[in-house]
C-alpha positions in Angstrom: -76.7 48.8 -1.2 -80.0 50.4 -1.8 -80.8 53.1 -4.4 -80.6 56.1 -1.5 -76.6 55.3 -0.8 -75.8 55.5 -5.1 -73.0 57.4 -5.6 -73.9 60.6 -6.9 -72.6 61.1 -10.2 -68.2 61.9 -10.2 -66.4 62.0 -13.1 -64.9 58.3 -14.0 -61.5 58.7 -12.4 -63.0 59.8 -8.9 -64.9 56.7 -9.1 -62.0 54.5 -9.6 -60.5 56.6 -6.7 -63.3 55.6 -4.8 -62.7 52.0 -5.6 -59.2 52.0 -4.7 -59.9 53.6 -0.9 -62.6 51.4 -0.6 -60.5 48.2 -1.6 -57.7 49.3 0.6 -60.2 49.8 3.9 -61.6 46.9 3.3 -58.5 44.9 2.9 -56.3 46.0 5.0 -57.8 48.6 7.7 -60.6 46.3 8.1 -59.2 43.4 9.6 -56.4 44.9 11.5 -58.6 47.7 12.8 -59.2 46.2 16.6 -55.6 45.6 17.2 -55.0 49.5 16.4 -57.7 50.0 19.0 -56.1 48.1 21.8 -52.7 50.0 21.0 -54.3 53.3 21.0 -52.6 54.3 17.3 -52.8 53.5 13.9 -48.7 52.2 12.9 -46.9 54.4 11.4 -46.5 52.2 8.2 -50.4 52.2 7.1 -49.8 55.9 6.8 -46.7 55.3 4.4 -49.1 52.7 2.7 -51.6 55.5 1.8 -48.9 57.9 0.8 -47.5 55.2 -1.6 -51.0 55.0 -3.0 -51.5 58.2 -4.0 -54.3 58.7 -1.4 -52.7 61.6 1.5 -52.3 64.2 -1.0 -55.7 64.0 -3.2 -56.2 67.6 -2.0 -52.4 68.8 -2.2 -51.4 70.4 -5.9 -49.3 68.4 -8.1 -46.4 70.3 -7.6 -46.3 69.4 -3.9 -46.7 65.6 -4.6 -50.5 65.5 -4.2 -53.1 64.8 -6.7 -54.8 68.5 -6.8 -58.3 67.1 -6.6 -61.7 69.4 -6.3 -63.4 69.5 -3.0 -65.8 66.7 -3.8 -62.9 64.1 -3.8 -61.8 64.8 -0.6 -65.1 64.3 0.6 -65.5 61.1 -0.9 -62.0 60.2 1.0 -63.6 61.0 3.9 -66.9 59.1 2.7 -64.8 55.8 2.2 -62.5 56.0 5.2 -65.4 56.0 7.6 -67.0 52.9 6.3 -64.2 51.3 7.5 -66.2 51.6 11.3 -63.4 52.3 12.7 -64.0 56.3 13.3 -60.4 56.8 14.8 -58.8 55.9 11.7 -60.7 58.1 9.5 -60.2 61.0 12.0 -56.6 60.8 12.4 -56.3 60.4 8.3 -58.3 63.6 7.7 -56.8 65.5 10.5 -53.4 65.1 8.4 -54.7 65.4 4.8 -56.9 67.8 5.7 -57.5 70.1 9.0 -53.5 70.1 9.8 -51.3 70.9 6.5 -53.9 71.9 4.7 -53.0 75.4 6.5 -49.7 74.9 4.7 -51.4 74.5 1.2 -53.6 77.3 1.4 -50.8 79.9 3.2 -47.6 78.6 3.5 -44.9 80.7 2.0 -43.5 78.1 -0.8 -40.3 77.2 1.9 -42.8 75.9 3.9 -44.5 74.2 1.1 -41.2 72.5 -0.1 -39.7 71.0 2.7 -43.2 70.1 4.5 -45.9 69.3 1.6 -44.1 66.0 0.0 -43.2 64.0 3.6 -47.2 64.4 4.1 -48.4 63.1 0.9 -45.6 60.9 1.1 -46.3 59.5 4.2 -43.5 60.4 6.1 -44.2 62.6 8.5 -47.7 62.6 10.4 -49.9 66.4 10.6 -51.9 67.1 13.6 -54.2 70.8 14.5 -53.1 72.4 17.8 -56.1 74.4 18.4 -57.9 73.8 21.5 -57.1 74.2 25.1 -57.8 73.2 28.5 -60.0 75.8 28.3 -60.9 76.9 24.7 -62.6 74.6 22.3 -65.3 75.7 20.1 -64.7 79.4 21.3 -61.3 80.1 19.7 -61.0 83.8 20.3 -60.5 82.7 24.0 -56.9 80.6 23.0 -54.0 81.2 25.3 -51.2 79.7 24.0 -48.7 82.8 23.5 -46.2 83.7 21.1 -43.7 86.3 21.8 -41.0 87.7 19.4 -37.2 87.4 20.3 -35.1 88.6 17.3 -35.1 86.8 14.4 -37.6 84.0 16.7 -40.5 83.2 18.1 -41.0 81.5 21.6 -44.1 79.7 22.4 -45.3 79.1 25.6 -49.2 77.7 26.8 -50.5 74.1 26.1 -52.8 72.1 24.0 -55.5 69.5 24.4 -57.5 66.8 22.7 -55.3 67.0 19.6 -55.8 64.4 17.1 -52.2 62.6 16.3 -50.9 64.4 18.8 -48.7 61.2 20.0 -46.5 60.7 17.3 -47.2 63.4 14.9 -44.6 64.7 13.2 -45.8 68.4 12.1 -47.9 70.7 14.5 -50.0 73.7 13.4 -50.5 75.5 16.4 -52.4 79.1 17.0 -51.1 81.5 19.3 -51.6 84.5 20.2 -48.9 87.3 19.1 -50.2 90.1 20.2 -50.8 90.6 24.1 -53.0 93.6 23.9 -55.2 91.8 20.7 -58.4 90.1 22.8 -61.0 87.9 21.2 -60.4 87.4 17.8 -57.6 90.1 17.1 -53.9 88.9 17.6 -53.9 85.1 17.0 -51.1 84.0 14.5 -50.5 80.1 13.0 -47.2 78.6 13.5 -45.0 75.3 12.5 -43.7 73.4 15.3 -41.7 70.2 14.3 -41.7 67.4 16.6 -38.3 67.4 17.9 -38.1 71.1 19.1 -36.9 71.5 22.4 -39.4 72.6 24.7 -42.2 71.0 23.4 -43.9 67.9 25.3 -46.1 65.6 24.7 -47.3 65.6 28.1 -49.7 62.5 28.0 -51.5 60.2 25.9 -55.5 60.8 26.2 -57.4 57.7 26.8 -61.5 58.6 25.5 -64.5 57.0 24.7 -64.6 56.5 21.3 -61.8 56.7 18.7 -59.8 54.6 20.4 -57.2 53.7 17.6 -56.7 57.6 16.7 -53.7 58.8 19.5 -54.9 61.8 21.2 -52.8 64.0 23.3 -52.1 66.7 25.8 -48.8 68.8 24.6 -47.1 71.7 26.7 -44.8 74.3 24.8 -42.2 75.5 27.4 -40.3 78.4 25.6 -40.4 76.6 22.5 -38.2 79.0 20.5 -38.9 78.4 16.1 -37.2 81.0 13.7 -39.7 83.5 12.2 -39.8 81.5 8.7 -42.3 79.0 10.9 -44.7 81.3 10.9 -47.9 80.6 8.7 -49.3 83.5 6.6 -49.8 86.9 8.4 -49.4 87.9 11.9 -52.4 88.2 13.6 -54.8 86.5 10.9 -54.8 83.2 12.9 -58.5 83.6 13.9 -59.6 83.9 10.1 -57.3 81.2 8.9 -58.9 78.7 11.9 -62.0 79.5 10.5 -61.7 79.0 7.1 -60.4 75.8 7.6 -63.2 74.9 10.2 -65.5 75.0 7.2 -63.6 72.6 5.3 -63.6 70.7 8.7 -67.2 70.4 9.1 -68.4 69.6 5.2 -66.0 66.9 5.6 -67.4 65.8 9.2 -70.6 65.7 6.7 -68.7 63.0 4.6 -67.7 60.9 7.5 -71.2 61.2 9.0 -72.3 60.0 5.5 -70.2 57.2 5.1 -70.5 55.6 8.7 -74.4 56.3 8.1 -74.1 53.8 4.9 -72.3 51.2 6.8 -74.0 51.0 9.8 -77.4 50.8 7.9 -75.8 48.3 5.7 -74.6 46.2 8.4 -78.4 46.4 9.9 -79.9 45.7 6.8 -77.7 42.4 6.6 -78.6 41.5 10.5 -82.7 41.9 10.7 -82.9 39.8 7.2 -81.3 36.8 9.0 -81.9 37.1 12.6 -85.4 35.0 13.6 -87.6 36.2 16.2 -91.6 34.8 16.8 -90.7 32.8 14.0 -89.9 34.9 11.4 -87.0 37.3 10.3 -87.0 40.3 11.9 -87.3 42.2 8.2 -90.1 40.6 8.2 -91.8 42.8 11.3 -93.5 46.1 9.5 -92.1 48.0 12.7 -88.6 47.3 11.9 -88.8 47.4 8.3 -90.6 50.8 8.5 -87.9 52.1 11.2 -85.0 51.0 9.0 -86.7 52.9 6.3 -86.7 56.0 7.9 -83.4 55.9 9.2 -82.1 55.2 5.6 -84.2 58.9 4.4 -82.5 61.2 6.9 -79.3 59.3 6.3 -80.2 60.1 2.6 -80.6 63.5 3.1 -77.6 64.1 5.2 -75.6 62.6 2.5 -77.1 65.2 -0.6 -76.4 68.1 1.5 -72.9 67.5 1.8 -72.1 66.8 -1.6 -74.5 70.0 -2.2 -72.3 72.2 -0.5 -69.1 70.6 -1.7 -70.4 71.7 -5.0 -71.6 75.2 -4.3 -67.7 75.6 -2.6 -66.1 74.1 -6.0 -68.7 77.2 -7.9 -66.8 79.8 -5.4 -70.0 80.5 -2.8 -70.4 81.6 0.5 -71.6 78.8 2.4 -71.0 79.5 6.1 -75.0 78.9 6.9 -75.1 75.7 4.7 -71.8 73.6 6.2 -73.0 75.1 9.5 -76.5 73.6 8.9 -74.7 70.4 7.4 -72.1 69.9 10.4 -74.7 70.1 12.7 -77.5 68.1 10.7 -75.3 65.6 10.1 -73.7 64.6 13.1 -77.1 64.7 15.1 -78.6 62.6 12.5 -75.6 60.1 12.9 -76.6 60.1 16.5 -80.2 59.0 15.4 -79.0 55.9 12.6 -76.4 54.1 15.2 -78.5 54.2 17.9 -81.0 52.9 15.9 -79.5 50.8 14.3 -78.1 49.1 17.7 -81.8 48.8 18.8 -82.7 46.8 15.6 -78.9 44.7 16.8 -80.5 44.0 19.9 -78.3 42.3 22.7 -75.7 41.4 20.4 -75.2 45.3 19.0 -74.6 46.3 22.6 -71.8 43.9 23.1 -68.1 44.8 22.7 -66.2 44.0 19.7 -69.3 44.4 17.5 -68.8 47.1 14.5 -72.1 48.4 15.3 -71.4 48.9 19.2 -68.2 50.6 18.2 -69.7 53.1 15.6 -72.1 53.9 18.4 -69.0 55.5 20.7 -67.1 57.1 17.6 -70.2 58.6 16.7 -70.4 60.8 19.7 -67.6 63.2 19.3 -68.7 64.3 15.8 -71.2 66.2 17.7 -68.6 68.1 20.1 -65.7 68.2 17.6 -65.4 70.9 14.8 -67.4 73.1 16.2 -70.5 71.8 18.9 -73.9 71.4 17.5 -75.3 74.8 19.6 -72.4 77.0 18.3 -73.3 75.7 14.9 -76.8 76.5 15.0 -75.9 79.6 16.3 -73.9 80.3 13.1 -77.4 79.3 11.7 -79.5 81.7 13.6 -76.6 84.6 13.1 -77.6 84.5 9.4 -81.4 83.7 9.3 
């Protein structure tokens, strides 16, 4: 569309990646995208679709079946996906390429790697994050969820809520704690549960406000017993592991912000030059022309600063103040472009079934999700 939403300057085979995702959302997600919202999931088969193209393992090495792609490509993944407007299908992608295995890529002993890494690229088997709790989000060092040694095993017990793909994933990463005596942070280990372990539960299907086509559970682990070899990295560095992957969680929440920013203004842009009101188009009122135009600058800005600090990550630096700033930025400024851009809609943005009315209630939860917008300008403030 307009100059602001260019794309900022990949390398040539990024931006025939770009191309592909962006032909395959609007081809096939695209029009089927409201029947995955009345059935609460996205079929099993798209999933095996996107393995077969090459696009679930853009951030996986080579060697695992993935593509072994820099940080900025998977932020142009997430970019593309959520121009689909359909924020439940971009959320449940990402949570598998990239907030569930991804603990597998980064510490998985290469056993783990082997026998879990190709099925996900591939397709085959679906990732989801078990992380929060009936009563633990955003403050993790308060998790429950315990894991006790027996032998040669591990037995989980404690439950899980609001998890992404939680219905019919295939692969859980879920954080426990290990070590009774080890409060707040201390004592929290990561673990591999696979779908068909007795004891586990997926105790109900989560119906929400927005997101409607991404499955969202409630899972119980009754003495859910998984040898030792599940475990993910070192006992009792679950806390720092969560939180290293929460930053690639919110600089990608900054990509989906980014591309569901682009679409919605686009999709504006398209209604106020056709739509007639006092007898001319409603582009052609300086109040709606001038609020479009500022929505399009923060949406602008939003967008720089997460390619910004998907860069500075790619040069190796410590960006825990900037991806907080960005996570929170983003999604608040996300906030201000649908609503906005449902005003300029009028009536017909507020009904049902509209792409515009739907981005408005999958835009919510990027505020709460990943880390709320207080705790991350706390994060902020912590480092001011």
């Amino acid at each position: 569309m307009a100059f602001f939403f260019n794309e900022p300057p990949l390398d040539d085979h990024l931006e025939m990646i770009r191309q592909q995702i962006r032909r395959f959302v609007e081809e096939v997600v695209v029009p089927h995208g409201e029947a995955w919202e009345l059935e609460g999931l996205i079929p099993r088969q798209i999933f095996k679709q996107m393995g077969d193209l090459g696009f679930l393992g853009i951030s996986t090495p080579e060697a695992y079946g993935g593509s072994g792609l820099p940080v900025t490509a998977a932020v142009m993944f997430a970019e593309e996906l959520s121009r689909s407007t359909f924020g439940g299908f971009a959320s449940s992608v990402t949570v598998h390429t990239d907030m569930s295995l991804s603990h597998i890529v980064k510490r998985g002993s290469e056993a783990q790697k082997q026998r879990y890494l190709p099925d996900a690229c591939a397709g085959n088997r679906i990732g989801a994050i078990c992380v929060t709790e009936p009563d633990a989000g955003s403050d993790v060092a308060a998790l429950r969820t315990r894991a006790t040694r027996d032998g040669d095993d591990w037995i989980i017990n404690g439950a899980k809520m609001f998890i992404t793909n939680g219905v019919q994933g295939d692969v859980y990463i879920v954080a426990a704690r290990t070590d009774p005596n080890g409060g707040g942070s201390r004592g929290l280990s990561m673990f591999i549960v696979e779908r068909d372990t007795p004891g586990f539960t997926v105790a109900r299907k989560l119906d929400k406000h927005g997101w409607r086509c991404s499955d969202t559970a409630e899972l119980y682990f009754d003495d859910v017993r998984i040898p030792s070899g599940n475990m993910i990295g070192e006992e009792g560095k679950g806390f720092y592991y969560i939180v290293d992957t929460f930053q690639h969680e919110r600089l990608l929440v900054g990509g989906l912000c980014a591309g569901q920013c682009s679409k919605a203004i686009e999709l504006t842009l398209d209604y106020v030059k056709t739509r007639k009101a006092f007898g001319k188009t409603l582009w052609e009122q300086q109040a709606v022309r001038q609020k479009l135009s500022d929505l399009t600058a923060r949406a602008a800005a939003a967008r720089a600063l997460t390619y910004q600090c998907a860069r500075m990550i790619e040069n190796g630096q410590n960006v825990i103040a900037e991806v907080s700033m960005l996570k929170a930025y983003a999604a608040e400024t996300l906030q201000e472009v649908v609503h906005g851009c449902l005003q300029l809609h009028g009536g017909t943005g507020y009904m049902t079934g509209t792409p515009i009315e739907r981005m408005v209630r999958d835009a919510r939860v990027l505020t709460i999700g990943g880390g709320a917008t207080e705790v991350m300008l706390e994060e902020v403030a912590k480092r001011l």
